[in-house]
C-alpha positions in Angstrom: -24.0 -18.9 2.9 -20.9 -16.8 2.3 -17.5 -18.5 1.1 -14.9 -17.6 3.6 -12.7 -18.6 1.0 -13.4 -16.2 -2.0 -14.0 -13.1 0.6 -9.9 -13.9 1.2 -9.5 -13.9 -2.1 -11.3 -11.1 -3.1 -9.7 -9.3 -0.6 -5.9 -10.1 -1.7 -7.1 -9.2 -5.4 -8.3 -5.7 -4.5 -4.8 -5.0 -2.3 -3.1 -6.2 -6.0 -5.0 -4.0 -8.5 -4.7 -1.1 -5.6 -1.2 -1.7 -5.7 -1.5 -0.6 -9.6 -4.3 2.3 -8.8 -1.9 4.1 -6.7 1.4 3.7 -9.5 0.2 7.0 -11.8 -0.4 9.1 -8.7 2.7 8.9 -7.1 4.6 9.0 -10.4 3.2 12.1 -10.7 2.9 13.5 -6.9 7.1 12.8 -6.7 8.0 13.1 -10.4 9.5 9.7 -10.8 8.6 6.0 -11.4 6.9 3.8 -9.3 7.0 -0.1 -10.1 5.2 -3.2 -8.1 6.9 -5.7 -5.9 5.3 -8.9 -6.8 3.4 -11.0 -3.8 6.5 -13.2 -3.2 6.6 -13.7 0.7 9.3 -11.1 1.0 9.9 -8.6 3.2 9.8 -5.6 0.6 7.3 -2.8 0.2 3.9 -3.5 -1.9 5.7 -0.2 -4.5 8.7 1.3 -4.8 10.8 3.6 -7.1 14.6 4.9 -7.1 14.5 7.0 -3.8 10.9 5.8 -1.8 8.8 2.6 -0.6 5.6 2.1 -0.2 3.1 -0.1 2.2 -0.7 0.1 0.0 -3.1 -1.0 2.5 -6.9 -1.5 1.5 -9.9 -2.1 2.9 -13.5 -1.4 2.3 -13.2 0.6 5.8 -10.4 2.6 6.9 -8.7 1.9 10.8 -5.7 2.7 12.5 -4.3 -0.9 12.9 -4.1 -0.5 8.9 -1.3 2.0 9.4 0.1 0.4 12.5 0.2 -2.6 10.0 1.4 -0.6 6.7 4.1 1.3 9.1 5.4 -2.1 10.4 6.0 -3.3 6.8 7.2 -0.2 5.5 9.8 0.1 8.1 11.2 -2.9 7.2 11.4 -2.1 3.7 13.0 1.0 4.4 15.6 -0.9 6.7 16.6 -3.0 4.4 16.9 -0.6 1.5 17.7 2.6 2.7 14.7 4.6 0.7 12.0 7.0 2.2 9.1 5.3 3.3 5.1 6.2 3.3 2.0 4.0 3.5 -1.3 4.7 1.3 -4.4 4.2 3.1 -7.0 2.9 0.4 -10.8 2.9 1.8 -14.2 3.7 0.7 -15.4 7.1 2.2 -19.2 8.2 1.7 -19.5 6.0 -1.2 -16.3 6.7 -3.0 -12.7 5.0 -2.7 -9.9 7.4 -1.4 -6.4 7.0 -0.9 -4.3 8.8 2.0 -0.5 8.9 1.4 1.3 9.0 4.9 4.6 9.8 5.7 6.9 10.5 8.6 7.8 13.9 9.9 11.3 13.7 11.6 
């Protein structure tokens, strides 16, 4: 019988240590530093640095309602700070995790 519990869990603890996979690779895709927002409840992006914010959503499984989801958030963030926003996508593709950066166009 599977814990519903721990599959929550496991779930919010993979979204965390994405949160820190995706800190080197957009320090060095936009030349600056990145830093995590602790899980407090706020309404701030997952990562942010001087001029951006960032939404990380992961799942085993990518899906459009995780950047419906992720845009929602980030929107938000961006409101309320004034900074460029983009969402990562974080899913397993063929065997292998990947991570999307998406960002707006106008």
């Amino acid at each position: 019988m599977v814990d519903r519990q721990k599959i929550g869990r496991n779930n919010k603890n993979r979204g965390k240590q994405e949160e820190r996979n995706v800190l080197e690779p957009l320090a060095t895709y936009f030349e600056e530093e990145f830093s995590r927002n602790p899980d407090n409840g706020d309404q701030v992006a997952d990562v942010e640095s001087e001029n951006y914010v960032v939404e990380v959503k992961s799942k085993i499984t990518g899906s459009p309602a995780q950047l419906i989801k992720g845009w929602g958030q980030v929107l938000e963030a961006e409101r309320q700070t004034g900074k460029e926003p983009f969402v990562v996508l974080s899913f397993v593709d063929k065997g292998k995790r990947v991570r999307w950066l998406v960002q707006r166009l106008d």
